[in-house]
DOPATI-37953 format. One line per field, with one value per atom (N, C-alpha, C): residue number from 0; residue in one letter; atom name; y, x, z. Coordinates in steps of 0.02 Angstrom, whole numbers, plus 50000, padded with zeros to 5 digits. Example, Ala and Ser with C-alpha at 12.3 -4.5 7.8 and 13.67 -1.06 7.14 Angstrom:
num [0 | 0 | 0 | 1 | 1 | 1]
residu [a | a | a | s | s | s]
atome [N | CA | C | N | CA | C]
Y [49716 | 49775 | 49835 | 49888 | 49947 | 50002]
X [50660 | 50615 | 50660 | 50642 | 50684 | 50645]
Z [50390 | 50390 | 50390 | 50354 | 50357 | 50394]
This chain:
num [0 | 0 | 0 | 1 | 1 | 1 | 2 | 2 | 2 | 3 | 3 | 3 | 4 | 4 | 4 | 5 | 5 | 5 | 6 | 6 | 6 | 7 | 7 | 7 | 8 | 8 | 8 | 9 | 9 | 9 | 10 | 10 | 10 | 11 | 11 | 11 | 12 | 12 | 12 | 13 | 13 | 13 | 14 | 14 | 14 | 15 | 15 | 15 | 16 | 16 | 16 | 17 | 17 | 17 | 18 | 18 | 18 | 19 | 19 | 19 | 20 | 20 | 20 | 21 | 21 | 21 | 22 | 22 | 22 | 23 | 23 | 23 | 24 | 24 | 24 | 25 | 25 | 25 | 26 | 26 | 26 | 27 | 27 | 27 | 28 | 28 | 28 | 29 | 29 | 29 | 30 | 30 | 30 | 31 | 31 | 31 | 32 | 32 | 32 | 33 | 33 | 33 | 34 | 34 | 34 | 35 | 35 | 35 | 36 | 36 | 36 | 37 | 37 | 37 | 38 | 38 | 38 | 39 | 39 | 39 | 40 | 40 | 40 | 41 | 41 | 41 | 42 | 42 | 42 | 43 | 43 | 43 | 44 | 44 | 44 | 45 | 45 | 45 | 46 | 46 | 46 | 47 | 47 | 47 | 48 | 48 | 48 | 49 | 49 | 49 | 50 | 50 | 50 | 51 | 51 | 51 | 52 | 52 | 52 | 53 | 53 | 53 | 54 | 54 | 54 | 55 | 55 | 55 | 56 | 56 | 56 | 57 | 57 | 57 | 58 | 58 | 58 | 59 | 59 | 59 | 60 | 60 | 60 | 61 | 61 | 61 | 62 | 62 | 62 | 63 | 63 | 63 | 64 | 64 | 64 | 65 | 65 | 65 | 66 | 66 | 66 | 67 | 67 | 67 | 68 | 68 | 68 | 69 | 69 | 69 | 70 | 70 | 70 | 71 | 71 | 71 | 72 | 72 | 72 | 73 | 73 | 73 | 74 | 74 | 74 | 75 | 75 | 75 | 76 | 76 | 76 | 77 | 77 | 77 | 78 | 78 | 78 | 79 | 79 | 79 | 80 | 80 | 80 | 81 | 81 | 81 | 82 | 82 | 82 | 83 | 83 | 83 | 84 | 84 | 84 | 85 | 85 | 85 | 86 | 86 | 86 | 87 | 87 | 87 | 88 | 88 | 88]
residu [x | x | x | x | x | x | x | x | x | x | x | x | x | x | x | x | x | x | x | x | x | x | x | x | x | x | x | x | x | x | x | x | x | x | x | x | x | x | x | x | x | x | x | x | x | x | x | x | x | x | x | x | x | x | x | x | x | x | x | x | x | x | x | x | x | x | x | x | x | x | x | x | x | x | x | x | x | x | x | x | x | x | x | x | x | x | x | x | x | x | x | x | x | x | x | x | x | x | x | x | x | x | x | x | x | x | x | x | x | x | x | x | x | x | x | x | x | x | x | x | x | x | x | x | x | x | x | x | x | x | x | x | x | x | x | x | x | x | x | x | x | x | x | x | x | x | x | x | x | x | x | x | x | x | x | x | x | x | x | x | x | x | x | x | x | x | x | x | x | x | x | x | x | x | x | x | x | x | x | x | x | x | x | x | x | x | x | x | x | x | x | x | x | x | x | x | x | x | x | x | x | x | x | x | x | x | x | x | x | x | x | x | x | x | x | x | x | x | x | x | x | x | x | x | x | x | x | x | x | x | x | x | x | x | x | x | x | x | x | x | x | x | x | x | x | x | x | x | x | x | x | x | x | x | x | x | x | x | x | x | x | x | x | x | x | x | x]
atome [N | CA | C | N | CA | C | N | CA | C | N | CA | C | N | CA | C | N | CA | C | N | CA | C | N | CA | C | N | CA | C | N | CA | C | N | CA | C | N | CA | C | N | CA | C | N | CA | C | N | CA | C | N | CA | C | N | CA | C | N | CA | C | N | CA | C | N | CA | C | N | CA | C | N | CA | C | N | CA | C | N | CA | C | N | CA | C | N | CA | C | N | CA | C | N | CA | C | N | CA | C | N | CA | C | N | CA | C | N | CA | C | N | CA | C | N | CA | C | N | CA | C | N | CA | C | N | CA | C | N | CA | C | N | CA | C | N | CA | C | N | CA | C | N | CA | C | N | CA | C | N | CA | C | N | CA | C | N | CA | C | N | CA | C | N | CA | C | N | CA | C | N | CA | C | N | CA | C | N | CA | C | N | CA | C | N | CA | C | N | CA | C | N | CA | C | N | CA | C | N | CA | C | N | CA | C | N | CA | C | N | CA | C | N | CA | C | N | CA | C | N | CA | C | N | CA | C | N | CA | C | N | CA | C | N | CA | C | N | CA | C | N | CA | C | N | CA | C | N | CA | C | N | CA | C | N | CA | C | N | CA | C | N | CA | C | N | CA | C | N | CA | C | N | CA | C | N | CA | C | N | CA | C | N | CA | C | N | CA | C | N | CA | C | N | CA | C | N | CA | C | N | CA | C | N | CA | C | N | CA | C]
Y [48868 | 48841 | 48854 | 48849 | 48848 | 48923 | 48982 | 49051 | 49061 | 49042 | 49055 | 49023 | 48971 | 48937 | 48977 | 48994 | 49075 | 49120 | 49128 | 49213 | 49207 | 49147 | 49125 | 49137 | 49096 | 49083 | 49149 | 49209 | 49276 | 49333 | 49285 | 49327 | 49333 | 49271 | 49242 | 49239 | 49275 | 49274 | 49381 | 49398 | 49460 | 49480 | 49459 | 49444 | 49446 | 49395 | 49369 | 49426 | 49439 | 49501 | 49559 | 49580 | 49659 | 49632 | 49581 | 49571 | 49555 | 49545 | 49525 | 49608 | 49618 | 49724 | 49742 | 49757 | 49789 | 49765 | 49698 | 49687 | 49708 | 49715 | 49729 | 49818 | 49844 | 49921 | 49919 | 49889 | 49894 | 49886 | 49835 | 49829 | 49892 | 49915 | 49960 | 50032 | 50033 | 50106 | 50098 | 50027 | 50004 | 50007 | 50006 | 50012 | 50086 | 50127 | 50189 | 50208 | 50210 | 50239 | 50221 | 50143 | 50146 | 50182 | 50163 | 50224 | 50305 | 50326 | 50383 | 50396 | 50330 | 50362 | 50365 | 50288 | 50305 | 50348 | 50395 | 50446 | 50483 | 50522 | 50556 | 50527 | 50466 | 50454 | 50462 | 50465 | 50460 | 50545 | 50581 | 50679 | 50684 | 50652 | 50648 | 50648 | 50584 | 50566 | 50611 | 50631 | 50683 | 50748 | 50777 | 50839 | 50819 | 50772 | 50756 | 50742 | 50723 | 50709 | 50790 | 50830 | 50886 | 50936 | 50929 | 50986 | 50937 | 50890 | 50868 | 50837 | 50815 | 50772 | 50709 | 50665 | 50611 | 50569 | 50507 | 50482 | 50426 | 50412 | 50342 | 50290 | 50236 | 50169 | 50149 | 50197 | 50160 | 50231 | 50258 | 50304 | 50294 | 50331 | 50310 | 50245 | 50176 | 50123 | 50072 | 50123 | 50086 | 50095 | 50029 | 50005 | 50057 | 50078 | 50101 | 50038 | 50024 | 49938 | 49979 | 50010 | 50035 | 50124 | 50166 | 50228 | 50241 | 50222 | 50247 | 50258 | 50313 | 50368 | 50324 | 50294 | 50270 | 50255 | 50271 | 50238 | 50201 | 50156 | 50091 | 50073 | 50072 | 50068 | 50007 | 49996 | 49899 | 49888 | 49876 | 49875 | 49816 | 49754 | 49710 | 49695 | 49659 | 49617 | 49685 | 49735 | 49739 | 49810 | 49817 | 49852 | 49929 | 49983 | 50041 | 50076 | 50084 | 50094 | 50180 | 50219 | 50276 | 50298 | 50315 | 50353 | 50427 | 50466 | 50545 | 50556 | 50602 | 50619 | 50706 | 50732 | 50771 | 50816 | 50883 | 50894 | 50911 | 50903 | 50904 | 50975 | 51003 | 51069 | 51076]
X [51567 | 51511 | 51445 | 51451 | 51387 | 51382 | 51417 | 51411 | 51353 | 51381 | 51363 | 51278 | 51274 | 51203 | 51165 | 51174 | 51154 | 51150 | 51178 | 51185 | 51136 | 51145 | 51067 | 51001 | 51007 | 50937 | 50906 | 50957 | 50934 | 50920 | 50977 | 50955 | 50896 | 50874 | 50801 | 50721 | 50750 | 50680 | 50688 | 50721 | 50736 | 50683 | 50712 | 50687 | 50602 | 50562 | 50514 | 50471 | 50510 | 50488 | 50454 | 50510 | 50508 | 50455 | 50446 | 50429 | 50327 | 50329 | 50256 | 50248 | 50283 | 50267 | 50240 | 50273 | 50258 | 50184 | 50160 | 50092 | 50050 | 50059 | 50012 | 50019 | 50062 | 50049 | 50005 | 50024 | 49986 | 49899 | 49890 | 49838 | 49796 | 49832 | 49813 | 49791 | 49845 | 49822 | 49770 | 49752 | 49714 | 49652 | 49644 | 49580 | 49570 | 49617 | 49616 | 49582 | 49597 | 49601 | 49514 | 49504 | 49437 | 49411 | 49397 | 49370 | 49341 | 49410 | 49399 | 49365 | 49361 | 49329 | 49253 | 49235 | 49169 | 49148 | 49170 | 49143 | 49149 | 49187 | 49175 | 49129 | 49120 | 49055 | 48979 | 48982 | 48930 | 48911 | 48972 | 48955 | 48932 | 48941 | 48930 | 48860 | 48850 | 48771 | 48728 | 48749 | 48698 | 48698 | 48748 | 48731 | 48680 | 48692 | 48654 | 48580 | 48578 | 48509 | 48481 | 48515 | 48500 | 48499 | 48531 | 48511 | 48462 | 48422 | 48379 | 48426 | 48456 | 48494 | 48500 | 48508 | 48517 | 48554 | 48548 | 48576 | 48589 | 48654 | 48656 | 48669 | 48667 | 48660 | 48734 | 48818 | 48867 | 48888 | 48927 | 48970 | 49033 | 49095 | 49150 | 49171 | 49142 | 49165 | 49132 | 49078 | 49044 | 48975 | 48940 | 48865 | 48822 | 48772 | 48747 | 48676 | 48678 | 48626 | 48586 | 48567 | 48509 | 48495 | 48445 | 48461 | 48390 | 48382 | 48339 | 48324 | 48343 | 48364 | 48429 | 48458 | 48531 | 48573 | 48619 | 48649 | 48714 | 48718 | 48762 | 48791 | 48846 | 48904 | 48937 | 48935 | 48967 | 49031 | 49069 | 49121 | 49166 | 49181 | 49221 | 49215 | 49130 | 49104 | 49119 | 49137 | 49130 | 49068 | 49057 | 49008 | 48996 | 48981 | 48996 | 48928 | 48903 | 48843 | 48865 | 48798 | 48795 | 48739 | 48699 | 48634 | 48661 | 48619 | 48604 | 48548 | 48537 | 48477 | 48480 | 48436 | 48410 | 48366 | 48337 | 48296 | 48282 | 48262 | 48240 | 48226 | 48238 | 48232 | 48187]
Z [50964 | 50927 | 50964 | 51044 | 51051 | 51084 | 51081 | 51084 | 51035 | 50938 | 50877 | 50882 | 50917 | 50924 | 50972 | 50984 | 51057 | 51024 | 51001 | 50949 | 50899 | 50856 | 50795 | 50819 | 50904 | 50931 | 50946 | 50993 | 51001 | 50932 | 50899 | 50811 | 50814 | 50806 | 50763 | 50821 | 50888 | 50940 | 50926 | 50921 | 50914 | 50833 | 50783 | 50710 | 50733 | 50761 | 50755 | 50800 | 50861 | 50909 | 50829 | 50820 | 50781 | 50740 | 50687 | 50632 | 50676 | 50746 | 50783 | 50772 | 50820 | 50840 | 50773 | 50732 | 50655 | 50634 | 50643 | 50634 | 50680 | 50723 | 50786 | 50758 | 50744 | 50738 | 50670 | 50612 | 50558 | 50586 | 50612 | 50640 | 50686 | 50731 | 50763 | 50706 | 50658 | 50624 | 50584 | 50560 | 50520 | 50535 | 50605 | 50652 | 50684 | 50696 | 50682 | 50640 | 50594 | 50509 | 50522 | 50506 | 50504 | 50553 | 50619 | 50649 | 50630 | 50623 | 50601 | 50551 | 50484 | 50408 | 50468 | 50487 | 50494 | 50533 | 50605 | 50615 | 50554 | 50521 | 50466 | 50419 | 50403 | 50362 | 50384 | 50457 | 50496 | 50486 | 50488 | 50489 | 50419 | 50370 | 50289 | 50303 | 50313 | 50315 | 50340 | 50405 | 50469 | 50416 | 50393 | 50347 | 50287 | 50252 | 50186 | 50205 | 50290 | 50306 | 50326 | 50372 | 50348 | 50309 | 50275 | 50202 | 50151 | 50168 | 50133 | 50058 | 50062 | 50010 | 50020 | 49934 | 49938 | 50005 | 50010 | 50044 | 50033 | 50013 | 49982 | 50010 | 49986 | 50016 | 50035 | 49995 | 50014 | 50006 | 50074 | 50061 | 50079 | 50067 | 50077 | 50082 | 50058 | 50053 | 50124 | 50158 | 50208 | 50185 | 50188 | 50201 | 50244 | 50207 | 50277 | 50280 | 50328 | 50364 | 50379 | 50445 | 50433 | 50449 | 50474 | 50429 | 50488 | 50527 | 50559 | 50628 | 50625 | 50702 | 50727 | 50674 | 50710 | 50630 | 50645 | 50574 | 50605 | 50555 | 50566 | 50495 | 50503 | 50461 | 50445 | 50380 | 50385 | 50331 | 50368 | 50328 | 50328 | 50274 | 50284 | 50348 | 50344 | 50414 | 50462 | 50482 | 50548 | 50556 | 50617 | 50621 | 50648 | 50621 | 50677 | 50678 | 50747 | 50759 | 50795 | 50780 | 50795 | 50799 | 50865 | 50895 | 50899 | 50879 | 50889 | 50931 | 50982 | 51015 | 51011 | 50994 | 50981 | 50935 | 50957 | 50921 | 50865 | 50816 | 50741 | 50712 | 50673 | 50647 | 50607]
């Protein structure tokens, strides 16, 4: 009986382990993923600012906040900031 009560308890700390990990990875790719859109939204923007094209207020599903000599990206509260330095064509 109390093997089977040992065996439930490691069942169920085992269970809760895997089922923590699996969120913590969702999380991680999730923050990946974003990452990555917004550098790529940030290369969107920098081209559209140089080839003299629109520039809109929401691309790929991020805010752009503000737009001057820095762009900053807002997405479901969080924030991704990006400075460029150099010279102007």
């Amino acid at each position: 009986m109390l093997d089977a009560l040992v065996g439930m308890c490691i069942i169920s700390v085992v269970t809760a382990i895997v089922f923590f990990w699996t969120e913590n990875q969702r999380t991680i790719v999730k923050n990946m993923y974003l990452s990555d859109l917004a550098a790529r939204t940030v290369v969107n923007a920098l081209v559209r600012r140089l080839m003299d094209c629109e520039v809109f207020p929401k691309l790929n599903g991020f805010e752009l906040v503000d737009h001057d000599g820095k762009i900053v990206l807002k997405i479901e509260g969080r924030l991704f900031g990006y400075q460029f330095e150099g010279e102007k064509r």
